[in-house]
Legacy VTK file of the C-alpha trace (Angstrom):
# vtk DataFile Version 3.0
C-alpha trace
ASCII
DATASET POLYDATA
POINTS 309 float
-22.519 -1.388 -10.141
-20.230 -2.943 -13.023
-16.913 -3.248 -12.484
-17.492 -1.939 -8.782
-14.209 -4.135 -7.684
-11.605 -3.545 -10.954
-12.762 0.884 -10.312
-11.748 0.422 -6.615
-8.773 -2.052 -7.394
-7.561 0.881 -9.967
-8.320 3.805 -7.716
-5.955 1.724 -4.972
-3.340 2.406 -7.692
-3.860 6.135 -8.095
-4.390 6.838 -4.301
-1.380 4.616 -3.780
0.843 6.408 -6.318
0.063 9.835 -4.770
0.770 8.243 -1.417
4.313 6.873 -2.352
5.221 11.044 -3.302
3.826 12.133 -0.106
4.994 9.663 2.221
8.606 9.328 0.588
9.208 13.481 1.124
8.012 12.732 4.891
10.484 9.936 5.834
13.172 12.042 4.058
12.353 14.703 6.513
11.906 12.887 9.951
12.518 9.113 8.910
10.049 5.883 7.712
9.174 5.058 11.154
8.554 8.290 12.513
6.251 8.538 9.244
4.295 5.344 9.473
3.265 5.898 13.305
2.158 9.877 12.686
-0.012 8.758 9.295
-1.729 5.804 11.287
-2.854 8.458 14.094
-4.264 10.749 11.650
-5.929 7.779 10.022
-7.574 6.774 12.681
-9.123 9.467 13.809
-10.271 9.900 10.212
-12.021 7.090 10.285
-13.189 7.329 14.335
-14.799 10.471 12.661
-16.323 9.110 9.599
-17.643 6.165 11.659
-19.441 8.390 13.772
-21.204 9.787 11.070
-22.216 6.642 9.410
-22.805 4.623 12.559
-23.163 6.525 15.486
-19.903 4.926 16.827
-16.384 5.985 17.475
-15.111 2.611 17.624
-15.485 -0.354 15.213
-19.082 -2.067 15.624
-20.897 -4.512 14.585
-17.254 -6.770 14.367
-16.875 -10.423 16.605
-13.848 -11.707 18.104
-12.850 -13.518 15.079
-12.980 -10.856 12.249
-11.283 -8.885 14.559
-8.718 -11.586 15.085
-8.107 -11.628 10.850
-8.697 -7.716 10.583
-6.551 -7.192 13.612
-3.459 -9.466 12.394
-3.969 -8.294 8.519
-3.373 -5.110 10.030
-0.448 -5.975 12.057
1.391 -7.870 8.976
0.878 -5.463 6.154
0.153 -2.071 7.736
3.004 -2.240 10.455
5.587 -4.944 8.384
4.245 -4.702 5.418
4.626 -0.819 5.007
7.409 -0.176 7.553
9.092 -2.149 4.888
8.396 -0.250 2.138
8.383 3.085 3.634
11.678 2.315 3.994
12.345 1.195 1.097
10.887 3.938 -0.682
13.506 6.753 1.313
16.515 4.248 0.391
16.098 3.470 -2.933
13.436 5.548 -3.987
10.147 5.240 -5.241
10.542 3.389 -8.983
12.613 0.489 -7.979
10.564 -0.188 -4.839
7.329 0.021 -7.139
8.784 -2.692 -9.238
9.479 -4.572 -6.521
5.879 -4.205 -5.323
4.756 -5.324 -8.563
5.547 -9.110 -7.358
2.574 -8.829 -4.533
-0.196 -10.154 -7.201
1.919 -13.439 -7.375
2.266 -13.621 -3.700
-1.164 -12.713 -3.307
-2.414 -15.523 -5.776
-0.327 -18.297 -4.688
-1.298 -17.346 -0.704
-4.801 -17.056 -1.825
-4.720 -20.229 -3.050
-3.279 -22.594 -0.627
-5.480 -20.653 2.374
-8.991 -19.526 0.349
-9.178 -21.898 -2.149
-9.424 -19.273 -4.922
-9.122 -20.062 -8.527
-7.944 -18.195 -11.511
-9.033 -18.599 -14.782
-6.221 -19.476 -17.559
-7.294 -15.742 -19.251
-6.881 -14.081 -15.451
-3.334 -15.365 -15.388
-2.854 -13.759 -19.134
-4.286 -10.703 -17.902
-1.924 -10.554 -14.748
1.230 -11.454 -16.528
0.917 -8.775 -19.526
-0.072 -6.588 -16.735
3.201 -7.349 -14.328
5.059 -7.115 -17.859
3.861 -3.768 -18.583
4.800 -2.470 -14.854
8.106 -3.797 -14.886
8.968 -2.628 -18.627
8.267 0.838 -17.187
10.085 0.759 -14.161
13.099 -1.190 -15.393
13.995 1.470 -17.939
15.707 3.516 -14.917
19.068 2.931 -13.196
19.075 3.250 -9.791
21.485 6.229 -9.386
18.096 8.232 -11.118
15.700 6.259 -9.150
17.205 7.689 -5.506
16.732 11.450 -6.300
16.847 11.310 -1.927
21.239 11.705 -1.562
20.465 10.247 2.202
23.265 11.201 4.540
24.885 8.258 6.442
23.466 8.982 9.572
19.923 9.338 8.260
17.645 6.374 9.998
16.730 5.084 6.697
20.048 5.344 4.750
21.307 2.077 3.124
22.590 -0.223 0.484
20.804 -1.013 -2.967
20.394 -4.611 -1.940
18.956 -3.403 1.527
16.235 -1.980 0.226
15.415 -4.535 -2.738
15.381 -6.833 0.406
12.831 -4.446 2.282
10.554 -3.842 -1.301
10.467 -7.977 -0.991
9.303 -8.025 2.305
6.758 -5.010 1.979
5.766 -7.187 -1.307
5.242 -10.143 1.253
3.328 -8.267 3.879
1.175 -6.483 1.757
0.177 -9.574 -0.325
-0.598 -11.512 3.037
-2.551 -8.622 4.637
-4.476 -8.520 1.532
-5.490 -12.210 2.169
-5.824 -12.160 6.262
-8.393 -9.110 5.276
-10.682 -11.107 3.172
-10.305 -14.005 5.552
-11.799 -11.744 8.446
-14.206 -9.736 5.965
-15.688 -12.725 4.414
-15.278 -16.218 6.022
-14.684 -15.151 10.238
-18.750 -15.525 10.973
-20.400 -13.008 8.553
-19.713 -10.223 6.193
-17.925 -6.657 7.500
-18.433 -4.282 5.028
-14.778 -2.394 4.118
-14.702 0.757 5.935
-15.469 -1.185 9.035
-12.498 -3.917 8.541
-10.352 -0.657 7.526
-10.910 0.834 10.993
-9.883 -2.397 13.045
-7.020 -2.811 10.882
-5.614 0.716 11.600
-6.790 0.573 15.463
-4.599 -2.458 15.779
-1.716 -1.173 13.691
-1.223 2.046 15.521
-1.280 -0.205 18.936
1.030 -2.734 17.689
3.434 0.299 16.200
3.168 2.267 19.216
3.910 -0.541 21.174
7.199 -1.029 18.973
7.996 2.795 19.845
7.874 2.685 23.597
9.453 -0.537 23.804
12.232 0.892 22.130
12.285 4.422 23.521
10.966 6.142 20.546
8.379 8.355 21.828
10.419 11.507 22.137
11.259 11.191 18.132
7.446 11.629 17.505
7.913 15.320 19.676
10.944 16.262 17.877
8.972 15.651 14.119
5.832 17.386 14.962
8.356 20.943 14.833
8.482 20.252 11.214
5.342 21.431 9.178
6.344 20.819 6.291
6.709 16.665 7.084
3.313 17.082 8.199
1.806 18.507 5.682
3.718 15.345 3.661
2.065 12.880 6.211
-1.726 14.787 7.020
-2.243 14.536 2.639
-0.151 10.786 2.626
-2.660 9.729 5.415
-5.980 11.061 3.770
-5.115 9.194 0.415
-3.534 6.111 1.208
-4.503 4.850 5.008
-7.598 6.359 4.323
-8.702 6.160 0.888
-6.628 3.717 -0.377
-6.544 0.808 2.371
-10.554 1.731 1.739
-10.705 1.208 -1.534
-8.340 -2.418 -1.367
-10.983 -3.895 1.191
-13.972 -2.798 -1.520
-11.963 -4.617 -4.162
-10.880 -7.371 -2.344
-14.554 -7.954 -1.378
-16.194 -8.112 -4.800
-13.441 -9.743 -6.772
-10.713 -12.654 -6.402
-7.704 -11.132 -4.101
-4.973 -11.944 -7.009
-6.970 -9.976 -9.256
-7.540 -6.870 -6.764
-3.641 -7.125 -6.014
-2.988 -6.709 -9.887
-4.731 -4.037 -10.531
-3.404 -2.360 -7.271
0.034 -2.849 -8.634
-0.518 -0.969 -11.638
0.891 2.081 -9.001
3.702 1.652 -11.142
2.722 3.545 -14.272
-0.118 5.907 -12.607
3.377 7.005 -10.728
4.882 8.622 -14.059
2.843 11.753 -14.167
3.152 12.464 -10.858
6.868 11.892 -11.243
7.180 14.149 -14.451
5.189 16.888 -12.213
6.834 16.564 -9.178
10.408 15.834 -10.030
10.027 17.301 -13.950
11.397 13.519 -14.732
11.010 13.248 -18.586
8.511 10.137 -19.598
10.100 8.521 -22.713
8.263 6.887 -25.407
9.372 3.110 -23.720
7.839 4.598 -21.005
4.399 5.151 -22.609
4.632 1.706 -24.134
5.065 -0.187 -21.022
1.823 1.862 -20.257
0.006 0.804 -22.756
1.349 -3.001 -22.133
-0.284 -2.526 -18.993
-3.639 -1.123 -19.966
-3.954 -4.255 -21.863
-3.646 -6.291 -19.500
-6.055 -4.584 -17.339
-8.434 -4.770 -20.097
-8.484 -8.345 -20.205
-8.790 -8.813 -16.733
-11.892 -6.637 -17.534
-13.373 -7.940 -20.536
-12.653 -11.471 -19.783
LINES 1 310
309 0 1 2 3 4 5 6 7 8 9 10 11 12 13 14 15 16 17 18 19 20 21 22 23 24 25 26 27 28 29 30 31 32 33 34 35 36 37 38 39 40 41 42 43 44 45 46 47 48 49 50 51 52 53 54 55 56 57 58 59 60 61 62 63 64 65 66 67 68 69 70 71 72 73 74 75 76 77 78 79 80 81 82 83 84 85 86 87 88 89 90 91 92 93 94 95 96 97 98 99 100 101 102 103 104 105 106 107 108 109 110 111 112 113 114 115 116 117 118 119 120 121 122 123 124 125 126 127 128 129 130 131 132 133 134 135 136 137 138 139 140 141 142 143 144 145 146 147 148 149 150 151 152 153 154 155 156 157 158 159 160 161 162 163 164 165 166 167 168 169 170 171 172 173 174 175 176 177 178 179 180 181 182 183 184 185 186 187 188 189 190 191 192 193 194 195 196 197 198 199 200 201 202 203 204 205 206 207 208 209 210 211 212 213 214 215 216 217 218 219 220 221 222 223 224 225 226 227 228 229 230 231 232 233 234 235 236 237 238 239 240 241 242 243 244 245 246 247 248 249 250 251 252 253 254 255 256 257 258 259 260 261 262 263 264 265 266 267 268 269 270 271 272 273 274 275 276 277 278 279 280 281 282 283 284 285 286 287 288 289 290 291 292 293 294 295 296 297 298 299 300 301 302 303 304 305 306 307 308
């Protein structure tokens, strides 16, 4: 199919955008943490049941000790960092500054790409990816902060904080996401064979939910997971977070990760940005303004060329 990896790096962006709604009304309700453990559960038993289907296995198959070392440690950096970071981030200081943030990982992504695959990017691919980062962050910019955290956290919620807190923690999700994106094609592609994307998916949630559960017992967290499964409503937030982004959206990264350069796939999956104004306008009846629409169609541009070109 045409295009196969730009359709799955875009639908990354949609599922992703939908996700960041979801997910950021959970961890207002029962906190970040609490949030990211409950959505990897679900996830993985989505996926224990849709391997069954497809394989006749619960558990990952077909995967050797060294994809599963990449998968594994992708997993651990930019499932369990990675988005504890920006889950975070996204109850502190909301969801459009933390997107703009986010719209750094392509850079990361390239550069780390780079020094540890050896990929190169064509002179019109960096054109492409920096009217496309333009675009994004001529959207997001536009709003101040005091209208970007709609939240009003109390002080004594877990994930209350300072503006420059949670820049720090978009940075650091924009770190671990970029580098899970890379570990993930290092264990798809070049750990002994090829693992097709819902497979590497699966042992990259198996391994996050260990290493995050691990975190919670260490700590003496368990109990918290009790207390938040009283509140429906936070898991109804997480159960439709989980089946979009864990789910469908790590999913479709993997698929365009594995048909097109990882700097590319990251671009296109930070175009979250501007698929995250309707759902804004919707949700929160946020007005779009006309320098919103440009920025848009800033961005579209840049997509195209990365496209076309």
């Amino acid at each position: 199919m045409i295009f196969i990896g730009e359709l799955a790096g875009l639908s990354t962006a949609l599922l992703w955008a939908l996700t960041s709604v979801f997910f950021s009304e959970s961890g207002r309700r029962i906190g970040s943490l609490t949030t990211n453990l409950i959505r990897l559960v679900m996830a993985v038993l989505m996926y224990a049941c849709l391997s069954f289907f497809t394989t006749g296995y619960i558990y990952p198959h077909g995967v050797n000790q060294w994809q599963y070392f990449w998968l594994g440690l992708s997993g651990l950096v930019g499932l369990v960092i990675g988005d504890g970071c920006g889950f975070k981030a996204l109850v502190m200081i909301g969801p459009r500054l933390t997107t703009l943030v986010y719209s750094s990982t392509p850079i990361v992504t390239t550069i780390i790409a780079w020094i540890f695959l050896g990929e190169q990017l064509s002179l019109i691919d960096i054109l492409g990816i920096s009217i496309t980062i333009s675009g994004i962050s001529w959207v997001v910019l536009e709003r101040r902060f005091k209208n970007v955290n709609h939240f009003n956290l109390s002080r004594d919620h877990p994930d209350s904080g300072s503006l420059v807190k949670g820049v720090l923690l978009a940075v650091g999700a924009a770190i671990g996401q970029a580098t899970g994106l890379v570990l993930a094609k290092q264990g798809m592609s070049f750990a002994g064979g090829a693992v097709e994307p819902l497979t590497a998916s699966y042992v990259r949630m198996v391994v996050a939910l260990a290493g995050l559960g691990a975190v919670f017992a260490a700590r003496g967290l368990l109990p918290n997971i009790i207390k938040s499964l009283r509140d429906g409503r936070a898991l109804s937030f997480c159960a439709a977070g989980a089946v979009v982004g864990p789910f469908l959206g790590v999913w479709m990264s993997l698929v365009a990760i594995k048909y097109i350069a990882a700097g590319l796939a990251a671009t296109l999956n930070s175009t979250t940005p501007v698929m995250i104004l309707p759902l804004v306008f919707l949700w929160y009846k946020e007005k779009i303004s006309p320098r919103a629409v440009l920025g848009a169609i800033v961005t579209v541009c840049g997509v195209a060329i990365i496209f076309l070109f």
